[in-house]
C-alpha positions, 0 to 999 in steps of 0.5 A, a space after each residue: 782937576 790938576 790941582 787934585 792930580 798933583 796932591 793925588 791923595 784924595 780919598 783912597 789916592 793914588 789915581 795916578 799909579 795907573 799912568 806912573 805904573 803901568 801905562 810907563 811899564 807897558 810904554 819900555 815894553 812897546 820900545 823894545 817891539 813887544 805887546 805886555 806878554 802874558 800880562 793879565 793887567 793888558 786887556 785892551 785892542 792894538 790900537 790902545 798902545 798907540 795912545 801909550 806910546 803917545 807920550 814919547 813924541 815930547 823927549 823933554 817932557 817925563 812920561 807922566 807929563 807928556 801923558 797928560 798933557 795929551 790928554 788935555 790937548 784931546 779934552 781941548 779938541 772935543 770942546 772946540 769941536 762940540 762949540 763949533 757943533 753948538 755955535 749955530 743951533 743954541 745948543 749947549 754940549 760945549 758946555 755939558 762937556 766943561 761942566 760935567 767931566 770935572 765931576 769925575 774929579 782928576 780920573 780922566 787926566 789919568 786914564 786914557 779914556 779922554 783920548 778915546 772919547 775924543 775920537 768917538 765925538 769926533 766922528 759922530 760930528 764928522 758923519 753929520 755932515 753932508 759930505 763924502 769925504 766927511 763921512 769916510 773921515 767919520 768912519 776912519 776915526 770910528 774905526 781907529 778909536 774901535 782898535 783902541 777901545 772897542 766901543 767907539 765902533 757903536 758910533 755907526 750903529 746909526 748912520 743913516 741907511 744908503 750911501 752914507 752907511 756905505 762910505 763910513 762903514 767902509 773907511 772903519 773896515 779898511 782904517 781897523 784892517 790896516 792899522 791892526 795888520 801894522 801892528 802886529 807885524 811891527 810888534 809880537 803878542 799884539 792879540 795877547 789881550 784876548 787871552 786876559 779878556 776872557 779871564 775877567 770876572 764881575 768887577 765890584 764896581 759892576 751891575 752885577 758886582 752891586 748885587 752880589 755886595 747886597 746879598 754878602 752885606 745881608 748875609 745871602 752870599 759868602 763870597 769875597 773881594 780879591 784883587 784880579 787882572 788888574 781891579 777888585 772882583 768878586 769871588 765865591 760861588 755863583 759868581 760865575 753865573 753873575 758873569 755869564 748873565 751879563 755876558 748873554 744879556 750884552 749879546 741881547 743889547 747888541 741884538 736889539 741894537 740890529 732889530 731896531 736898525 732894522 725896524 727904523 723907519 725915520 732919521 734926524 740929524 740927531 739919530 746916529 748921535 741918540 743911537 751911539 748914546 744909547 748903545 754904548 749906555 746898554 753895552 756899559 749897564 750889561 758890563 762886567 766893569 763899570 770903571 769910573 772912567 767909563 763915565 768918560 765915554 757916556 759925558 762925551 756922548 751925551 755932549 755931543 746929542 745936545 748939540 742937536 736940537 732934534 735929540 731925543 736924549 735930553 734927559 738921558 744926558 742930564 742924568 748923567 751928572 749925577 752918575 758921573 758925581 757918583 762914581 767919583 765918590 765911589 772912587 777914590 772917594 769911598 772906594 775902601 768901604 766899596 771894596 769891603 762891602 760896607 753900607 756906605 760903599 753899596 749906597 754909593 754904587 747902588 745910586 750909581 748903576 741905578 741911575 745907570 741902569 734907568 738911563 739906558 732903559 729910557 733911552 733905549 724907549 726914546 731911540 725907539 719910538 723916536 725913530 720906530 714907533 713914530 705917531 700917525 
């Protein structure tokens, strides 16, 4: 991975733009006690500039190098702690983690999903355990990583009801109210993201973006590619439309997400794992964007179900492997016949958010006769 990092001129090349580029522009702006004002590239929570400022605290280094050698510390902190989560169980998330996140090629050493993702199996593992002080650690984590990415808080979404549900939604809260209520007084715009957010069209490498290359590449649809807040986006008419779908049906995932916390009627040690997979999985399916990094987050989770014996993502998990082989093709492998919609590029991304899409259905199944539908 860093082999291919330092050539950076694999398929499309230029992985790397994002951290030389961009992450070391927003970096001047943060030092001079600014958010990227009115910046449509800048679509992420407060917290994420913590993870771009990071790179700072290694004066000798240059930003890129300090940048990714974070990112090989927090990659190094989740398979310590997925091994030590293994180590008295026979399971293997360690090793699904080393295995699986080399098929995303040098992508994850430059994004700063690793980071994110370090955070959310962090907490996961912390709230498994039987102690108070674990749980609000979980939940601090949970609610740190949901002011850098958002989709870190899904890893509550199966605490056990009671008192643990208490402890750690609790620390999240009072962890997201205080580091957000710091940034934005030490810096200006600090929610200036929500303006560029709601601006986000159907990116191609979508569920939705699949189905609208289909219907130009077979001549249904006379819309285009152009490159918009910071990605390649579709388009012509109806895309619109594409884009609401996916919004109401991200609202009809969190739905079920309460109807089912509601309903369950049976936790294992293995739920709140399963069910943050598995939310994060429909939440990821239902998107707009579905980045290659996002496989990032799905690899992590699904790491951390296989540290319990009691998972019912197993095969959920192992599906993953190929999707991750998959979006690394797409990107930056194929990304130019993604980009123009040729067979090959709709192939790819066809597999991809296919097997993404079966993912989340059975796992959706599984979380729930597992822990609604429970045999007599």
């Amino acid at each position: 991975m860093l082999y291919l990092l330092h050539r950076d001129d694999f398929g499309i090349g230029g992985v790397a733009s994002e951290v030389h580029v961009l992450y070391r522009h927003w970096y001047g702006l943060f030092a001079q006690g600014t958010f990227p004002p009115d910046d449509a590239t800048w679509q992420y929570p407060p917290g994420a500039g913590l993870v771009i400022m990071s790179p700072g605290i290694f004066p000798w280094l240059t930003y890129f190098q300090g940048f990714v050698l974070l990112t090989l510390l927090a990659d190094a902190a989740v398979t310590v702690a997925l091994a030590h989560a293994d180590s008295a169980r026979l399971t293997h998330g360690a090793w699904f983690w080393v295995l699986g996140l080399p098929l995303l090629l040098h992508i994850p050493l430059a994004r700063y999903d690793v980071q994110t993702t370090a955070l959310a199996v962090l907490a996961l593992l912390a709230l498994g355990s039987r102690s108070t002080a674990a749980h609000r650690v979980g939940g601090a984590l949970a609610g740190l990583g949901a002011l850098v990415k958002v989709w870190p808080a899904l890893t509550l979404i199966g605490t056990p009801r009671g008192r643990t549900t208490r402890e750690a939604w609790t620390a999240a809260a009072v962890t997201a109210a205080v580091l957000l209520a710091t940034l934005t007084l030490l810096f200006s715009d600090a929610l200036g993201f929500l303006r560029q957010q709601g601006n986000r069209g159907v990116q191609i490498e979508s569920l939705g973006g699949t189905g609208l290359a289909l219907a130009r590449a077979t001549g249904l649809w006379p819309g285009s590619v152009q490159f918009r807040y910071g990605a390649y986006e579709y388009v012509g008419p109806y895309v619109s439309t594409v884009g609401h779908v996916a919004l109401l049906l991200t609202v009809a995932a969190f739905g079920w997400l309460l109807l089912w916390r509601m309903r369950a009627r049976t936790w294992t040690a293995a739920t709140p794992l399963d069910a943050a997979f598995a939310a994060v999985l429909l939440f990821t399916v239902t998107s707009r964007v579905i980045s290659p990094q996002y496989m990032v987050w799905l690899l992590g989770l699904a790491a951390v179900c296989l540290t319990s014996r009691s998972t019912v993502m197993r095969p959920v998990a192992f599906l993953m492997l190929p999707a991750a082989a998959l979006s690394s093709l797409a990107y930056p492998v194929l990304y130019v016949d993604v980009a123009a919609g040729t067979w090959p590029g709709i192939t790819v991304m066809a597999l991809r958010n296919g097997l993404l899409l079966a993912a989340a259905a059975v796992a959706a199944r599984r979380l729930w006769t597992g822990s609604v539908s429970v045999p007599a």
